[in-house]
C-alpha positions as CSV (number, residue, x, y, z in Angstrom):
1,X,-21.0,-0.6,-20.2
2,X,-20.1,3.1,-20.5
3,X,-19.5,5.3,-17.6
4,X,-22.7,7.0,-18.6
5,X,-24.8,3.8,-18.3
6,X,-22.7,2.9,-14.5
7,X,-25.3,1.8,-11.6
8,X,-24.8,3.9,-9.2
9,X,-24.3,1.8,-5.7
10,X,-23.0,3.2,-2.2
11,X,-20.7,1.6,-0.1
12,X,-20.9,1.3,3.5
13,X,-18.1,0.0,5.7
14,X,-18.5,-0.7,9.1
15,X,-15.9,-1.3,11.8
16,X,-16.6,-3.4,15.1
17,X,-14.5,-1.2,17.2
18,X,-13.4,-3.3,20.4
19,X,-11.1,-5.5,22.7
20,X,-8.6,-8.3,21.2
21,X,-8.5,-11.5,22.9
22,X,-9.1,-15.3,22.0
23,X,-12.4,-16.3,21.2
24,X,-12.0,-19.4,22.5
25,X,-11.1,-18.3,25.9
26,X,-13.8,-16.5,28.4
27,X,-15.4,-13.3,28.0
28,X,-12.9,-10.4,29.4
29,X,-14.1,-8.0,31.5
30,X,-11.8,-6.0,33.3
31,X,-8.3,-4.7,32.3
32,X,-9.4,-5.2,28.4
33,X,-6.4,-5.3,25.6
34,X,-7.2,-2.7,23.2
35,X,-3.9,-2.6,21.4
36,X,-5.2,-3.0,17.8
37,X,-6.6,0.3,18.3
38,X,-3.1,1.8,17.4
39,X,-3.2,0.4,14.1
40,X,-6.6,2.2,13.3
41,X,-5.3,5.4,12.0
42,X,-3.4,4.0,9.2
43,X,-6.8,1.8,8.6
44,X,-8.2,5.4,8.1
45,X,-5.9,6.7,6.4
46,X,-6.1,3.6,4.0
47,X,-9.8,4.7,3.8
48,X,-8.9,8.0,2.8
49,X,-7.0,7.4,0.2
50,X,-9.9,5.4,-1.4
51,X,-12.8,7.8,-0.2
52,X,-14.8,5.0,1.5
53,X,-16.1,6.9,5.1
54,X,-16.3,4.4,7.8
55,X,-18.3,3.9,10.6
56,X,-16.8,2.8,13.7
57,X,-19.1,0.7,16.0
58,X,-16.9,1.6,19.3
59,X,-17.4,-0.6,22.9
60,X,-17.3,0.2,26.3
61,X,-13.6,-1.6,26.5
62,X,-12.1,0.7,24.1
63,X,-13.8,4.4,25.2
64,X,-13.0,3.2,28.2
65,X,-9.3,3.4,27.8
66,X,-7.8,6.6,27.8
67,X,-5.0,5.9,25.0
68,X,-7.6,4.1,22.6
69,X,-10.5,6.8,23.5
70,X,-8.0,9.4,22.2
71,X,-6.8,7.6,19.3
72,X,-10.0,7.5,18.1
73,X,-10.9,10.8,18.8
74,X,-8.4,12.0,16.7
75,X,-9.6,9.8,13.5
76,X,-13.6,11.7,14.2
77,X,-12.0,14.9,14.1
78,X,-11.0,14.1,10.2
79,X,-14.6,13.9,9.7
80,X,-14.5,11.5,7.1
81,X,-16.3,8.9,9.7
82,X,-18.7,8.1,12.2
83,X,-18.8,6.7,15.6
84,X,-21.6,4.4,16.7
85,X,-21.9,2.6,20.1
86,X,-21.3,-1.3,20.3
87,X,-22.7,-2.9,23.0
88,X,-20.3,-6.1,24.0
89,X,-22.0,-7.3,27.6
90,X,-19.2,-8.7,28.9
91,X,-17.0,-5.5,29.0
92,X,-19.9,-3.2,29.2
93,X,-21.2,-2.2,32.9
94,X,-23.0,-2.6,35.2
95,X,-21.4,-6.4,35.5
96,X,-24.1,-9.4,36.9
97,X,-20.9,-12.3,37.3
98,X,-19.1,-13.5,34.5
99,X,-20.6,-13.7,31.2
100,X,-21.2,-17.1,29.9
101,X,-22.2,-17.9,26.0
102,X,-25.7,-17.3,26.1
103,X,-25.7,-14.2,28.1
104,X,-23.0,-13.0,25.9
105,X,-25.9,-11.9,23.3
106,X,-27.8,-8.7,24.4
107,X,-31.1,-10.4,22.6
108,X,-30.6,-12.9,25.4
109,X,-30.4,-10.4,28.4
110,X,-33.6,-9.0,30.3
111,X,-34.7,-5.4,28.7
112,X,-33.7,-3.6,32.2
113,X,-30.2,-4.6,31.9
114,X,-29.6,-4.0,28.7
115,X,-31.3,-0.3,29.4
116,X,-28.3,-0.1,32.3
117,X,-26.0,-1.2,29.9
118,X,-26.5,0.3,27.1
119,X,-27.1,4.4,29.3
120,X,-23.4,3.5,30.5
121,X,-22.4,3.1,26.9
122,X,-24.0,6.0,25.4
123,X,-23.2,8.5,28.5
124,X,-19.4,7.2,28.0
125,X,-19.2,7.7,23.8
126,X,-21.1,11.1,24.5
127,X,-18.3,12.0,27.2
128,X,-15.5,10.7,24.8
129,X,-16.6,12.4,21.2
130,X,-18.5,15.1,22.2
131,X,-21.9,13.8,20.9
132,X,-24.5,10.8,21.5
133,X,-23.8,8.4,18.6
134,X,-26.8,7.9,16.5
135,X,-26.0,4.5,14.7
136,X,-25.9,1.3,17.0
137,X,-24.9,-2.5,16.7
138,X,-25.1,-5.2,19.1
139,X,-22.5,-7.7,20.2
140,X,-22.6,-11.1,18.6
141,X,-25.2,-9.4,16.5
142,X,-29.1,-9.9,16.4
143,X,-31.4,-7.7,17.1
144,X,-34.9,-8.1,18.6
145,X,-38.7,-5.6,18.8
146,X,-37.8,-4.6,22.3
147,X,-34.0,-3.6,21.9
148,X,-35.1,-1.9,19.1
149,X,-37.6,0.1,20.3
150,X,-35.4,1.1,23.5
151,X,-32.7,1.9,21.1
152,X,-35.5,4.9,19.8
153,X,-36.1,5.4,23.0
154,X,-32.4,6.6,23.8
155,X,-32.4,8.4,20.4
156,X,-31.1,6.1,18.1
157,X,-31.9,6.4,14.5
158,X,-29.9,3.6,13.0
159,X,-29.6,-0.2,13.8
160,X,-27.1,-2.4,12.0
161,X,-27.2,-5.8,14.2
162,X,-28.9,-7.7,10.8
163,X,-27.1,-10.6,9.8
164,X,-28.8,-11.7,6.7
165,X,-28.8,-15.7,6.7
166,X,-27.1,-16.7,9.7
167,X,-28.4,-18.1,12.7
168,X,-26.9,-19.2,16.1
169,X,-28.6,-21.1,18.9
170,X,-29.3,-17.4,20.5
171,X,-30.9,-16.0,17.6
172,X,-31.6,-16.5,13.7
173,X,-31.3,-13.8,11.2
174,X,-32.0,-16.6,8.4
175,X,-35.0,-14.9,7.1
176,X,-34.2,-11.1,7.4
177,X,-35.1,-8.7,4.9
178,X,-31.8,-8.0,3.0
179,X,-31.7,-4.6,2.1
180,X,-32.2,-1.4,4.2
181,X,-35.1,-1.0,5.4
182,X,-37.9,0.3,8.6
183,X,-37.8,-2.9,10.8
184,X,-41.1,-3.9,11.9
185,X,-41.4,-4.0,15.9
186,X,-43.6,-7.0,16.4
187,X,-40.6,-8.9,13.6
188,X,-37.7,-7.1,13.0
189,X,-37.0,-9.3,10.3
190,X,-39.2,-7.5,8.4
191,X,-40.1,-4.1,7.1
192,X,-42.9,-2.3,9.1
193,X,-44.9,1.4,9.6
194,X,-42.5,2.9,12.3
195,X,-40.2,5.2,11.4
196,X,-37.9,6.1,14.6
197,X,-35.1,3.9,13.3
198,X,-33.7,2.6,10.4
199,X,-32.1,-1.1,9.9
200,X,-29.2,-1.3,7.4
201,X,-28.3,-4.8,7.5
202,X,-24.4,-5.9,6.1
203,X,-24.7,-7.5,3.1
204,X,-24.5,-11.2,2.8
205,X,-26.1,-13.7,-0.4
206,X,-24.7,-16.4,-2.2
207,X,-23.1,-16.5,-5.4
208,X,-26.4,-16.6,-7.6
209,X,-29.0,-14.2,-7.4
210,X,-32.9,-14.2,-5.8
211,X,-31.0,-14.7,-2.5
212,X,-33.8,-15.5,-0.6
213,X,-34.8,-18.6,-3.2
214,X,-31.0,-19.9,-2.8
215,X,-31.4,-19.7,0.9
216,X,-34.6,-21.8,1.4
217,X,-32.2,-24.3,-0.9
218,X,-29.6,-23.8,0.8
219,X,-31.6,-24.5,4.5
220,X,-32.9,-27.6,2.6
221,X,-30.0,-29.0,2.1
222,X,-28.1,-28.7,5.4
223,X,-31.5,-30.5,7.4
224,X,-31.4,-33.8,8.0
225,X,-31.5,-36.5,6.0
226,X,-29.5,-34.3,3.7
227,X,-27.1,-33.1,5.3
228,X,-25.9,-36.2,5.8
229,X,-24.6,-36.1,2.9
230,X,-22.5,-33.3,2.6
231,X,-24.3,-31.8,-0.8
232,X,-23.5,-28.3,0.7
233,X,-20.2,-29.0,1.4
234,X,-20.2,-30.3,-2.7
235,X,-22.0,-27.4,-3.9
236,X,-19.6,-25.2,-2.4
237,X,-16.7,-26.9,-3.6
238,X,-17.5,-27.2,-7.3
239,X,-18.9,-23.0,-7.2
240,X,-22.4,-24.1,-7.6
241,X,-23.4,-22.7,-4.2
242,X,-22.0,-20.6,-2.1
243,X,-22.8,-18.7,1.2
244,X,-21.0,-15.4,1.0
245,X,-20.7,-12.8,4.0
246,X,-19.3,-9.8,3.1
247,X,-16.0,-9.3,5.3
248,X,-12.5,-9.7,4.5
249,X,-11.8,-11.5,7.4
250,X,-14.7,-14.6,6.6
251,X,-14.1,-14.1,2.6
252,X,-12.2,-14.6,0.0
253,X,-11.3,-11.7,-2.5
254,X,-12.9,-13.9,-5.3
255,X,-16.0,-14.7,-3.4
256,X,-16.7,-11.0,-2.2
257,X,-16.6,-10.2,-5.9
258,X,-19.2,-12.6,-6.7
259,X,-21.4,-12.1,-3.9
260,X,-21.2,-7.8,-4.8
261,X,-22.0,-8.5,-8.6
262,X,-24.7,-10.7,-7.4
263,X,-26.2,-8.7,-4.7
264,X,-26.6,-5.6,-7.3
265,X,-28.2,-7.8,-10.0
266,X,-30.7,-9.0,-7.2
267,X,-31.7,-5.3,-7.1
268,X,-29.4,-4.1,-4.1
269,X,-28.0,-0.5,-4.4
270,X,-26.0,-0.3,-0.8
271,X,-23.4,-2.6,-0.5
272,X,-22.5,-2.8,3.5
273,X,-18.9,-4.2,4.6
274,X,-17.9,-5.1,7.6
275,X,-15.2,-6.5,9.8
276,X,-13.6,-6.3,13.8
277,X,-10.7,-3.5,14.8
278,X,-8.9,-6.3,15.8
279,X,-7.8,-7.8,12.7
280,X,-5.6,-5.5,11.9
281,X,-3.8,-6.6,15.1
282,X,-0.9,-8.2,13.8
283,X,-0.6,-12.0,14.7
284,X,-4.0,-11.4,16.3
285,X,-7.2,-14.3,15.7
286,X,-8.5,-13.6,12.2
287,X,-11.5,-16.1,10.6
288,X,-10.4,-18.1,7.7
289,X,-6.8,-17.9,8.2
290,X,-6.4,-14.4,7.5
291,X,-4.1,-11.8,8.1
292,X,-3.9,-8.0,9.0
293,X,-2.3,-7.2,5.1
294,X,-4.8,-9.7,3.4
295,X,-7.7,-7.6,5.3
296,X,-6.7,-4.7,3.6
297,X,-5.9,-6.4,0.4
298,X,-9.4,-8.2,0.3
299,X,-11.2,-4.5,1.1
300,X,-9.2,-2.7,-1.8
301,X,-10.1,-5.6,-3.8
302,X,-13.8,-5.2,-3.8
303,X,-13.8,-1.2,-4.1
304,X,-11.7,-1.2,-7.2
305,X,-13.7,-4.0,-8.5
306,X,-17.3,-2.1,-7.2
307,X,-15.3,1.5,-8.6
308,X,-15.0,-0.5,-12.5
309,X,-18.0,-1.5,-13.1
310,X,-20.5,0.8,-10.8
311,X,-20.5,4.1,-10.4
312,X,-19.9,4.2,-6.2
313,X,-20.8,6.6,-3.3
314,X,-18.8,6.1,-0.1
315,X,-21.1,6.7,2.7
316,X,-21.0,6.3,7.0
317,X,-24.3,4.8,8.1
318,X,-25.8,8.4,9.0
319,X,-25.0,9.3,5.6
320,X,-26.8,7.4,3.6
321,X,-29.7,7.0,6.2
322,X,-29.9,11.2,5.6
323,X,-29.5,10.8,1.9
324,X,-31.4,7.8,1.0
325,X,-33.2,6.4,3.6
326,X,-35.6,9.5,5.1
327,X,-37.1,9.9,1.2
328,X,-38.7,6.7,1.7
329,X,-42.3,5.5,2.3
330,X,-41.1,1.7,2.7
């Protein structure tokens, strides 16, 4: 393929911006560690480098600390990123006792709190950068009609809290439209008529494409009686079937690659990466076995793979909403 005949694909990276701590322990609340947040401006000065614009979903932990809120503001004054507002409700005011599992997902708190919450947040990002934020993502992702349409209320345009085929006991993403898209209020699953505020899920798939085909497969094979018998476990082993998320702290560099080429010859044309602040916190908890270099590694990886064969278009969420998204009926 010519450079003439290139697809031409943008890529979205997106940052949860937030605390350190072990996942394993309880939810902090007070007196957050946000030391990663040192290490973010040579993350964006790796991003420079490459062009890719990210956008940094910040929490209350980390605007709320004077060293990391100034840290950060001197990254947005580069303008070659965006903040958004990350709503962890653990760390977040106002505080209802100590956060336990379920209450640890905002689709799992009552709509008034999450209004409390989430005013605190966006009055204290306003405060720190000098404007509202406009894109939004929850903690421990998932997304339902009512946050959403509180979200437009507050004068968000952009959600990003769609994890495409992953479900937890709080909430299931399983069968979420994969692409960007106008979320329908009543399912936000699925595209609908409103037009206040735009989902732009990350990008996740397996390693063959007609995702959603795979994934009903896929969900076949891990019920009961199957499951008992570890064919997933098989298919992923032997490369007939894999579950892919896009992140370089859940994926492999191989993987990624296979899930991108895939994802494009499924018909997607916005690639969206993301990953936590804290892994780049040497020695910090990173998924798979990971490390701070190998994040870095894994993300250059899949940019000069995506730069090769497509012809790409680094964008922050805003960006592309402005560019691509506001031209569409559907």
């Amino acid at each position: 393929m010519n450079n003439n005949q290139k697809q031409k694909i943008q890529l979205i990276v997106s940052v949860d911006t937030e605390e350190e701590w072990d996942w394993s322990g309880p939810f902090p609340q007070d007196n957050c560690s946000v030391e990663n947040i040192k290490y973010l401006p040579e993350f964006q000065k790796f991003c420079d480098e490459l062009g890719i614009r990210p956008t940094y979903f910040v929490d209350y932990a980390v605007a709320g600390n004077p060293l990391a809120a100034n840290t950060l503001k001197r990254i947005a004054q580069g303008t070659n990123c965006e903040i958004g507002a990350h709503l962890h409700p653990w760390s977040n005011p106002p505080y209802r006792g100590v956060t336990k599992e379920h209450d640890s997902h905002v689709v799992n708190l009552p709509i008034a709190l999450v209004e409390q919450k989430l005013d605190a947040l966006t009055a204290l990002l306003t405060q720190v950068f000098g404007k509202q934020p406009r894109a939004f993502r929850t903690g421990r992702w998932g997304i339902n009609g009512q946050v959403l349409k509180l979200l437009a209320q507050k004068n968000y345009n952009i959600d990003s809290s769609v994890y495409p085929y992953y479900s937890t006991a709080a909430f299931s993403c399983d069968r979420a439209h994969e692409t960007p898209y106008w979320p329908n209020y009543s399912d936000p699953m699925e595209p609908g008529s409103q037009r206040d505020i735009f989902e732009v899920p990350i990008t996740a798939g397996f390693n063959r494409s007609g995702f959603r085909v795979w994934n009903r497969i896929h969900r076949f094979l891990s019920s009961p009686p199957w499951s008992r018998l570890k064919i997933v476990g098989v298919f992923w082993h032997t490369h007939l079937l894999r579950k892919i998320y896009l992140s370089p702290e859940l994926s492999k560099q191989g993987d990624m690659v296979h899930l991108v080429d895939k994802a494009i010859e499924s018909g997607h044309r916005q690639i969206h990466m993301f990953m936590h602040s804290s892994s780049l916190l040497p020695g910090a908890y990173c998924f798979e076995g990971q490390n701070n270099k190998a994040i870095l590694e894994g993300i250059l990886h899949v940019y000069n793979h995506l730069c090769h064969n497509y012809e790409v278009e680094c964008c922050t969420l805003s960006e592309f909403k402005e560019k691509f998204a506001d031209s569409k009926t559907s």
